[in-house]
C-alpha positions in Angstrom: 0.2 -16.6 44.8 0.4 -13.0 44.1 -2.2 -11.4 42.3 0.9 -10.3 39.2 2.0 -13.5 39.6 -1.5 -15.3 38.9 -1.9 -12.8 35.8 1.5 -14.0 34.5 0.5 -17.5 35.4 -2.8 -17.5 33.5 -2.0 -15.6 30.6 1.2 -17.7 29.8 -0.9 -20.9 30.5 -3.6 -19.3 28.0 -0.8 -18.2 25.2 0.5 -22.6 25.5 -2.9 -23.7 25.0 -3.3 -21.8 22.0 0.0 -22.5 20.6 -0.8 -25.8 20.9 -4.3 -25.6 19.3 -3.2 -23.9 16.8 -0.3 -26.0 15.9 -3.4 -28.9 14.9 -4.6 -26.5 13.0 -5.3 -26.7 8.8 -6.6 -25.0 6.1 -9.8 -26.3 5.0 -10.1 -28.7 2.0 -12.2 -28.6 -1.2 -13.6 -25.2 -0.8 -16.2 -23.9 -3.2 -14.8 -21.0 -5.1 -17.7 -19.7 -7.0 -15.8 -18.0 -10.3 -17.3 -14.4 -10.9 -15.6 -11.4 -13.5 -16.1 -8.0 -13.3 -19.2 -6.4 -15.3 -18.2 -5.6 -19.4 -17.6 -2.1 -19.1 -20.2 -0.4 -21.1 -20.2 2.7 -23.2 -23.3 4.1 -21.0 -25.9 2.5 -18.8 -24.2 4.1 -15.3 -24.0 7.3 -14.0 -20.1 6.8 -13.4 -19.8 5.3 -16.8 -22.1 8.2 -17.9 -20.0 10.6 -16.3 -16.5 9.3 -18.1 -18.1 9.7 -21.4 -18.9 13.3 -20.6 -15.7 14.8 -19.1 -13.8 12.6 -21.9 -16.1 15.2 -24.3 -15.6 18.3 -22.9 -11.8 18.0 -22.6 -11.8 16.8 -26.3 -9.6 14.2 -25.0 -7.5 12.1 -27.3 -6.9 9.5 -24.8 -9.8 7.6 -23.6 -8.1 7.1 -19.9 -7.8 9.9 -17.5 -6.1 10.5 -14.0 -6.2 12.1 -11.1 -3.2 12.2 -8.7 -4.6 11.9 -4.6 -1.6 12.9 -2.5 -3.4 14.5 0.8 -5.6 12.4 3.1 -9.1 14.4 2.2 -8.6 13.5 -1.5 -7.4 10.3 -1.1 -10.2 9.2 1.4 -13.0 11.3 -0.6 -12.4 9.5 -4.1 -13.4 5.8 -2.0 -16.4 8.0 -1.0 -17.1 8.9 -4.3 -16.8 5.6 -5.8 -18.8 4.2 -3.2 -21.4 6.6 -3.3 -21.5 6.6 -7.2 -21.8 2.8 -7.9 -24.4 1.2 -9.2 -23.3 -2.2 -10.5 -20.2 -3.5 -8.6 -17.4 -2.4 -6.0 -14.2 -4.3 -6.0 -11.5 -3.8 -3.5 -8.2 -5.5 -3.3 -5.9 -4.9 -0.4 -3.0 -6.1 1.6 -4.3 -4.4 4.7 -7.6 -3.2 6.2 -7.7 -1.8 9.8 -10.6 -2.0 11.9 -10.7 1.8 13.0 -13.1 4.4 12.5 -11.4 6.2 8.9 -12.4 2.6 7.3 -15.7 2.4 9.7 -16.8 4.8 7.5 -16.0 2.9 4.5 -17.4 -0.1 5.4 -20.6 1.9 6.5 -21.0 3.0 2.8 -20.0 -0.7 1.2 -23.0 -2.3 3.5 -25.5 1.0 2.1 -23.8 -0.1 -1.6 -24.8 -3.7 -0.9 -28.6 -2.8 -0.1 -29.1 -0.7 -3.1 -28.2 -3.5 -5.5 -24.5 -3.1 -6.0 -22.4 -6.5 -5.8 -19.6 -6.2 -3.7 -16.5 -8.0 -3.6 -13.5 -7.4 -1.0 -10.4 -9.1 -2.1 -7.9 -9.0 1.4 -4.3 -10.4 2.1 -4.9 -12.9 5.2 -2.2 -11.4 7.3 -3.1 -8.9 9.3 -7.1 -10.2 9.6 -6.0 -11.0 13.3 -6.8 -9.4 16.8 -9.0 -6.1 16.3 -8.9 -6.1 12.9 -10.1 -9.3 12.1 -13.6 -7.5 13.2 -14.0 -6.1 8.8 -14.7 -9.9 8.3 -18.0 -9.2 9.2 -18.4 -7.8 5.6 -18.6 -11.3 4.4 -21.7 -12.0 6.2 -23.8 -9.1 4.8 -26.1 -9.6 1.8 -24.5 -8.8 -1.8 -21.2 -8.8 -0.3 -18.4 -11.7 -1.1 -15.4 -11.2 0.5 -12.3 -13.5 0.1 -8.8 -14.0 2.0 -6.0 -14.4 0.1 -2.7 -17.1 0.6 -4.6 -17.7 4.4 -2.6 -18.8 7.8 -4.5 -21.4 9.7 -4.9 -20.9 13.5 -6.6 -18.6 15.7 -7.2 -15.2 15.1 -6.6 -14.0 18.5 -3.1 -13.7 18.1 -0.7 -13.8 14.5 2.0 -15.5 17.0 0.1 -18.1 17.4 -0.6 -18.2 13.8 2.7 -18.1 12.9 4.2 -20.2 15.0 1.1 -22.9 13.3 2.9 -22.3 9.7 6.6 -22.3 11.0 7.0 -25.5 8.6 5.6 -23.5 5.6 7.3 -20.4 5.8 7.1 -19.7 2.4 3.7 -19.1 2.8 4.2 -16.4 5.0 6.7 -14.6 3.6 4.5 -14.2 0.1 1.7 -11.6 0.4 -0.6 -9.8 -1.8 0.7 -6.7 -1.6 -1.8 -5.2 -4.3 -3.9 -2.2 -4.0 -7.2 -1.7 -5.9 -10.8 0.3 -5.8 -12.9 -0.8 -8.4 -15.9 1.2 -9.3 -19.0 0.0 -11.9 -15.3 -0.8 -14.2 -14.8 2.7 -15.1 -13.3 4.3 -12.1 -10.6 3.3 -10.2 -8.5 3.9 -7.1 -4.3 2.4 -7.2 -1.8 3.5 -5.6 0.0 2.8 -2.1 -2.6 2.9 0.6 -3.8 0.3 2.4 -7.3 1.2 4.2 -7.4 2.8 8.1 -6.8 6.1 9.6 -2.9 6.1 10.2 -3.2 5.9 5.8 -6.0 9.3 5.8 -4.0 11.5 8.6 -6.6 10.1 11.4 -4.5 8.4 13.2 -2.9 9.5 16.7 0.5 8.7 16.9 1.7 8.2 13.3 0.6 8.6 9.7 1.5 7.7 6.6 2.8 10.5 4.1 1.3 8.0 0.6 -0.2 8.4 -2.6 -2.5 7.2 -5.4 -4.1 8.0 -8.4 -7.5 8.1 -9.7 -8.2 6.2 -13.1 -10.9 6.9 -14.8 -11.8 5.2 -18.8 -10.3 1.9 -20.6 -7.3 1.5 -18.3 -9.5 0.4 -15.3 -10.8 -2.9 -17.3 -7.3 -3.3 -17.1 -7.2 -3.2 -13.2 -10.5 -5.0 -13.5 -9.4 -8.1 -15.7 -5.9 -8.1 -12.6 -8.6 -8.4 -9.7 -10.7 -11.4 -10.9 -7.1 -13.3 -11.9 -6.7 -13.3 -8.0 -10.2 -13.2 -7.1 -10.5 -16.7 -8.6 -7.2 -18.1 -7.6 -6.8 -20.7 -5.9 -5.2 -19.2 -2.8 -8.3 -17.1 -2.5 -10.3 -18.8 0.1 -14.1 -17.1 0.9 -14.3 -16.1 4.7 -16.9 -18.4 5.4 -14.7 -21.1 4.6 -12.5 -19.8 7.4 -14.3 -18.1 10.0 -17.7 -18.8 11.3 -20.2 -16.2 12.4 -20.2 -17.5 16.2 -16.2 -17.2 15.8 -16.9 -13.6 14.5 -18.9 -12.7 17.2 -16.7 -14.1 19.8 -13.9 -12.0 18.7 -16.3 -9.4 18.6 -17.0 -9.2 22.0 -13.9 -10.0 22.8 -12.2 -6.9 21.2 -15.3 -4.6 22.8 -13.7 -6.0 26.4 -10.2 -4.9 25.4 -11.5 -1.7 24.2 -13.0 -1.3 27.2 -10.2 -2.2 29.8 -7.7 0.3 27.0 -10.1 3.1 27.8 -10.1 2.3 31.3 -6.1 2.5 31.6 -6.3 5.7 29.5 -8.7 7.2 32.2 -6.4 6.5 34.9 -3.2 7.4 33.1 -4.5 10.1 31.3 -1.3 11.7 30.4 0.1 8.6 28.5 -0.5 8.8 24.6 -3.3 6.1 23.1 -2.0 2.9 21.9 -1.9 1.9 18.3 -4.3 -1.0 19.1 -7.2 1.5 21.3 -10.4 2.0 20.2 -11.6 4.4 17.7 -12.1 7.9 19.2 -15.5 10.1 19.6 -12.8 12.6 17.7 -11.2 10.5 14.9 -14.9 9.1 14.3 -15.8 12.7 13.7 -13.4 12.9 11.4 -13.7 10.6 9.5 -17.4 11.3 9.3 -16.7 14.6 8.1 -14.3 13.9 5.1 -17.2 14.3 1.7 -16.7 12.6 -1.7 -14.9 13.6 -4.0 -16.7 16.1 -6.8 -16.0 13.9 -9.8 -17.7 16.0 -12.4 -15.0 18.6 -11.3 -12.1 16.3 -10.5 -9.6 18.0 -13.2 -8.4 14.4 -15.0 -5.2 14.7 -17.1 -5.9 12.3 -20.1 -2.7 10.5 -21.3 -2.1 6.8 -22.6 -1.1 4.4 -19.8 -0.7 0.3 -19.3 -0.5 -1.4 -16.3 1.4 -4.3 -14.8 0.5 -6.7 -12.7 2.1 -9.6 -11.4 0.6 -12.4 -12.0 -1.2 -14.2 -8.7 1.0 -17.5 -9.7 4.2 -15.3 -8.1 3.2 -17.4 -5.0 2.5 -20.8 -5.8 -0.9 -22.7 -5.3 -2.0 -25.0 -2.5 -2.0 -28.2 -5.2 1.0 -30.0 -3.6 4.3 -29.7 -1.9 6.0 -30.1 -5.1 4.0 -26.7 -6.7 6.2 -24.3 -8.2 6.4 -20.9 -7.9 5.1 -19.5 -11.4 6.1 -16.0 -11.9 4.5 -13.8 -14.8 3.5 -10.3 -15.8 0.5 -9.1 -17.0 1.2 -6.0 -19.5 -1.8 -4.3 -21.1 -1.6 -1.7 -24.1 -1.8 1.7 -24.4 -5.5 2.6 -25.2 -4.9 4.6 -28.1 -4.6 1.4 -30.8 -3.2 1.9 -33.1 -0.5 3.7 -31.3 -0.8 6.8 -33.3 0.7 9.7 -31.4 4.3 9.8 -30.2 3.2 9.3 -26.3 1.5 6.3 -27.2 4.0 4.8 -29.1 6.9 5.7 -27.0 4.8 4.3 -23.9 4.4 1.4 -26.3 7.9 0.4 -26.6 8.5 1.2 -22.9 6.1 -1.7 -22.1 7.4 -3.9 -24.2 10.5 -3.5 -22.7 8.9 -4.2 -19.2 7.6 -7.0 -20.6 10.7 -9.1 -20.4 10.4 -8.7 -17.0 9.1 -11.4 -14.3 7.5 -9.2 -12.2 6.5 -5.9 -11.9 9.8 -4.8 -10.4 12.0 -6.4 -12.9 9.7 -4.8 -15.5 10.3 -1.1 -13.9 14.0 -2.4 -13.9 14.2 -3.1 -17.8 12.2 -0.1 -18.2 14.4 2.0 -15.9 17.1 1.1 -18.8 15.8 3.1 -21.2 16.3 6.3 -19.1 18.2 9.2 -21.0 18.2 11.9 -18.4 16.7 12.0 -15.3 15.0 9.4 -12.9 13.2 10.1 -9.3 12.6 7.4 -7.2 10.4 7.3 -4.0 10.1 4.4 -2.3 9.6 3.6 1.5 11.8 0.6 1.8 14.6 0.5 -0.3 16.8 -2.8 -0.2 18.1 -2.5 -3.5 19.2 -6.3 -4.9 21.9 -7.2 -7.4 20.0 -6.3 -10.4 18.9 -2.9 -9.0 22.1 -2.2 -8.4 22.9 -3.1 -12.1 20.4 -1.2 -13.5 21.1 2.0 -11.8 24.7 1.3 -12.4 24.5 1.3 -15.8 21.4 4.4 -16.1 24.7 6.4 -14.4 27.1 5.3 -16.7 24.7 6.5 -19.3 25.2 10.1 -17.2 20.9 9.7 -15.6 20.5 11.7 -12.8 19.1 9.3 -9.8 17.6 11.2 -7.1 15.6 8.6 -4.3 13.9 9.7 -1.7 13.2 6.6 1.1 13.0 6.9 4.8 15.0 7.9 7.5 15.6 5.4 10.7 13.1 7.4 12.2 10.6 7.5 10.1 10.6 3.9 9.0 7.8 1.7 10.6 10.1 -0.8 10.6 13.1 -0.1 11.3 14.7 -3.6 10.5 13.8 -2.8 7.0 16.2 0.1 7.2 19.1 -2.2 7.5 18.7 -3.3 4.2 18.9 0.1 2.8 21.7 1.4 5.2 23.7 -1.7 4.4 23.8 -0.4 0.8 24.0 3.4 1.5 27.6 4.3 1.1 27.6 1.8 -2.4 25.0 3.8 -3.5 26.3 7.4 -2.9 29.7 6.6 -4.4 27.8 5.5 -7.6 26.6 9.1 -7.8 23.2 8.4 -6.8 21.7 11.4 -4.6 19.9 10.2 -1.7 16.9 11.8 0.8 15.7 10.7 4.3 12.0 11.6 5.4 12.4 13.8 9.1 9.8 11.9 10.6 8.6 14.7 13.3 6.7 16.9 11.3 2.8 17.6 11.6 2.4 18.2 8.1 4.0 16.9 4.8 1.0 19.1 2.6 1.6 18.2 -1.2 0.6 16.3 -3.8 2.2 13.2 -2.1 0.7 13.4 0.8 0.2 14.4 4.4 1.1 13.3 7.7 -1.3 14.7 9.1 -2.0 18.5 10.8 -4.6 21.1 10.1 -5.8 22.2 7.3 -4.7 18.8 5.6 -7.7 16.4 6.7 -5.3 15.2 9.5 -5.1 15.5 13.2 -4.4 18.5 14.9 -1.0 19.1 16.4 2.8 17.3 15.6 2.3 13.6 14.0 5.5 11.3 13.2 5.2 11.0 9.6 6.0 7.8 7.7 6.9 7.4 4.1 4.8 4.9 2.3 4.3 6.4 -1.1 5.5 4.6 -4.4 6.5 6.3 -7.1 8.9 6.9 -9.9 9.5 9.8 -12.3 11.6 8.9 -15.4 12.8 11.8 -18.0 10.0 14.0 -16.9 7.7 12.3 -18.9 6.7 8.9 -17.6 5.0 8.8 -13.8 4.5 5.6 -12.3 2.3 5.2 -9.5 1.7 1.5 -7.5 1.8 -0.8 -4.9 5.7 -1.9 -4.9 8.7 -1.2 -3.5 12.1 -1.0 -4.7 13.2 -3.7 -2.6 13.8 -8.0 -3.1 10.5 -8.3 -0.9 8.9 -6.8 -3.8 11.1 -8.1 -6.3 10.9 -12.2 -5.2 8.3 -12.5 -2.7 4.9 -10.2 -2.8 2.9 -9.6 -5.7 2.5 -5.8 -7.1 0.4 -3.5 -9.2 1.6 -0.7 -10.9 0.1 2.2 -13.5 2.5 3.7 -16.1 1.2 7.0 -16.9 2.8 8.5 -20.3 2.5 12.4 -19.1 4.1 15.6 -19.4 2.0 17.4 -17.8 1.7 14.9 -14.7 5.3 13.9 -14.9 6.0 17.8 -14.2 3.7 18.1 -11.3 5.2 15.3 -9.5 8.6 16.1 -9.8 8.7 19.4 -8.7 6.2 18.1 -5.4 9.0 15.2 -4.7 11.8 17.7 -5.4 10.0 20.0 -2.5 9.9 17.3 -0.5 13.4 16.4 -0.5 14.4 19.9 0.0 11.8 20.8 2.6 11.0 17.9 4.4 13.8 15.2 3.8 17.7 14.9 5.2 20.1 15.1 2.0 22.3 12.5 2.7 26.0 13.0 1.4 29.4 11.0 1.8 32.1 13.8 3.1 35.7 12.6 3.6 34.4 8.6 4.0 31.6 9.2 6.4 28.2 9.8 6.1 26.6 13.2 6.8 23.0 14.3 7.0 22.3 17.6 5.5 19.5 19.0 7.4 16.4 20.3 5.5 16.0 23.8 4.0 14.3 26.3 6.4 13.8 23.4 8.9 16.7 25.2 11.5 18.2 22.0 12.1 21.8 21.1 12.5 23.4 18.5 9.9 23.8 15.5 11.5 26.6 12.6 11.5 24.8 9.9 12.4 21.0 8.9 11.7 18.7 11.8 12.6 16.1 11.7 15.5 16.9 8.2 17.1 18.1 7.0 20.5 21.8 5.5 20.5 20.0 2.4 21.7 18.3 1.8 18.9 21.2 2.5 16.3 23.2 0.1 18.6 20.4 -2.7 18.6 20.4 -2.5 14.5 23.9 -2.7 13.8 24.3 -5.7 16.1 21.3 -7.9 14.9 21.0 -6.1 11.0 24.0 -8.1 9.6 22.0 -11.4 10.5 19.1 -10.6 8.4 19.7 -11.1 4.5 18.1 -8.2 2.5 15.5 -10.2 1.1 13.5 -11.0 4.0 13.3 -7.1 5.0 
């Protein structure tokens, strides 16, 4: 046989065997779930929890919650470092994704130094993406003082998620539902939420692509909050420890494995040296050194803006339990209360009634729906994917009948990582703009997208050097100039129906004002302006950018516009 042949040959035999393995395969039975909370905050006894006490102080703070908004990589990667580095008690993280590359080597470095000073560590990770490469962060389970659990698990191999995949085809329920939730927990007084998941394409180190995202910095009463969210899932039943899952031989199986394929990717790169690095290549001696160079965040400088807040949170019953076949989905939202209590200033008690309006919500994006009713004036909306369902459409119906301004920003074709999402939005686009609503597209080829929401990388950002496609990822509304919200969800029936969210409801001014007049650059500067002109669609090109307007979508191949509007009418919005 030829030798292409045999390569063909073996690797297709290979991919059947494993299909077929991993079609016997099960989730494991009766698993221990050891039930642990987070520490009760206390009023001292921490030098974090020290440090809250003493800002709160100076400032004279009414509030006892303050926040921090982390646009640009550097900030965003040097609060984890700060956390991580200022813990004494615990560390809880809860994610939806965490890459094996060398921005969250770094992380993991300092969790593992964490863990043999004392500090009890608990990681908290969606199952889906634990495959290939980045399976490789289950190692954290292994190490001493560290627990780490996998959340609404696939069973099969974790070679390949095809494989996986194809193992739950009669379940698919289960793969559709993920915990989308974002949380860094420090000592129960500082916290990190927002959008990012953990790896370098999220802190402006990655190659190819990064993400333009953002989060904010809790510090005070509202991170109990967060706290008292994490150890709902923690001790769910979906929430399976890795040990129950993956073995340590297993582990170091697919660690040598992935060292092989690092090696043969930096062997192809060598030899074609002028093609760009894959998504799935090794870490660089470059990235490493960037990542390695990023330093903590100064917290006892960090300039907090104290305000009341309240989170929500859907519940971890949003995607039902292993009992049975016949167990329901059980949808519910978690709203806390403002700190001030009573409410006795007129932020608090209009954030107050704002949350109990969210409260009649299901989830965390039909609470920001009922909230999004209340709007009087103005309302800015970023949000990545934007499939917008029937009761979005109702609610911002009736917010323009009530003469709010609705300005979204999303992304473009070309900046969406996945661009079968986009369909969704596009399918709704011309709806939208007749209903007065104005509309922005990221430009995705841009090295740098430097403001408080974010960067895509390029120097003097914390990102790499030269042009990066940037991606839109943040989350983030701005309603009446007074209320931010900053979380985990999208404005999209994924969000809506099938993941569960976090999201924190900050009653500012002062914030409110700062982000709106960073997301109004960034549709002016960095964004398409997308407008209806005598029935067709035209993309008004960015200010200063010396681009041409455009009349159909910006900086893709025919091919690819062709490929979407032939297959995108198949796929119903909410399973993009």
């Amino acid at each position: 046989m030829p030798s292409s042949f045999q390569a063909f040959f073996r690797r297709s035999t290979a991919l059947l065997a494993l299909l077929i393995l991993g079609a016997c395969a099960q989730l494991p039975q009766n698993v221990e779930r050891p039930v642990s909370t987070a520490i009760a905050a206390p009023a001292s006894g921490s030098a974090l929890a020290d440090l809250v006490q003493q800002r709160r102080q100076a400032a004279n703070a009414r509030y006892g919650s303050g926040f921090l908004l982390l646009g640009g990589p550097q900030a965003a990667y040097g609060s984890r470092l700060a956390l991580i580095e200022g813990a004494q008690k615990t560390l809880d993280l809860q994610y939806y994704a965490i890459h094996a590359d060398a921005s969250t080597g770094r992380l993991v470095r300092g969790l593992r130094a964490a863990a043999e000073r004392g500090v009890r560590v608990r990681v908290l990770l969606d199952d889906f993406h634990t495959t290939g490469r980045d399976a490789l962060v289950l190692g954290l389970a292994f190490i001493p003082n560290i627990e780490m659990r996998l959340f609404n698990p696939l069973a099969g191999s974790r070679d390949s998620t095809f494989s996986r995949l194809v193992n739950s085809i009669d379940d698919a329920s289960r793969i559709q539902q993920r915990m989308h939730n974002k949380l860094f927990l420090a000592d129960n007084v500082m916290g990190v939420a927002g959008g990012r998941n953990l790896g370098d394409a999220y802190f402006g180190n990655a190659t190819t692509g990064n993400f333009v995202d953002v989060d904010v910095l809790a510090i005070g009463p509202i991170v109990q909050d967060l706290s008292h969210s994490f150890d709902s899932y923690w001790n769910n039943e979906r929430a399976y420890p890795v040990q129950s899952l993956v073995t340590r031989e297993e582990l170091q199986s697919m660690r040598e494995r992935a060292k092989k394929a690092d090696q043969e990717l930096v062997e192809q790169a060598t030899r074609d040296h002028d093609d760009p690095p894959t998504a799935d290549a090794p870490p660089t001696a470059e990235q490493r050194a960037r990542a390695w160079d990023q330093k903590p965040l100064d917290l006892r400088t960090a300039d907090f803006v104290w305000a009341p807040a309240v989170m929500l949170a859907d519940k971890p019953g949003k995607i039902p339990a292993d009992s049975g076949p016949d167990t329901a989905k059980a949808p519910g939202l978690v709203v806390s209360r403002p700190d001030d209590k009573p409410a006795t200033s007129r932020s608090a008690a209009s954030l107050e009634t704002t949350s109990d309006l969210a409260a009649n919500g299901d989830t965390v994006v039909e609470g920001l729906l009922q909230m999004i009713g209340q709007a009087r004036s103005s309302l800015l909306v970023i949000s990545p994917y934007f499939v917008p369902g029937k009761d979005m459409l109702k609610a911002f119906g009736e917010a323009r009948a009530r003469g709010v301004r609705i300005r979204v920003l999303t992304n473009s074709l070309a900046s969406n990582d996945a661009p079968v999402a986009h369909v969704g939005y596009a399918r709704h686009r011309e709806a939208l703009l007749k209903m007065g609503i104005e509309l922005y597209e990221l430009r995705s080829e841009q090295s740098n997208f430097g403001n408080v929401f974010g960067s895509s990388g390029g120097t003097g950002s914390g990102g790499v050097t030269g042009q990066s496609r940037a991606m839109l990822h943040s989350k983030v509304l701005v309603m009446d100039g007074r209320l931010l919200v900053v979380g985990s969800m999208n404005l999209d029936l994924r969000s809506q129906l099938q993941n569960t969210e976090i999201a924190l409801l900050i009653r500012s001014d002062e914030l409110s004002r700062a982000a709106s007049a960073q997301i109004e650059r960034g549709m002016r500067e960095r964004s398409w302006h997308v407008e209806l002109t005598d029935g067709s669609l035209v993309w008004r090109a960015p200010e200063g950018s010396g681009l041409k307007d455009a009349t159909s979508e910006p900086d893709t191949s025919a091919s690819l516009r062709l490929l979407l509007k032939l297959f995108g009418p198949l796929a119903p919005d909410q399973l993009l």
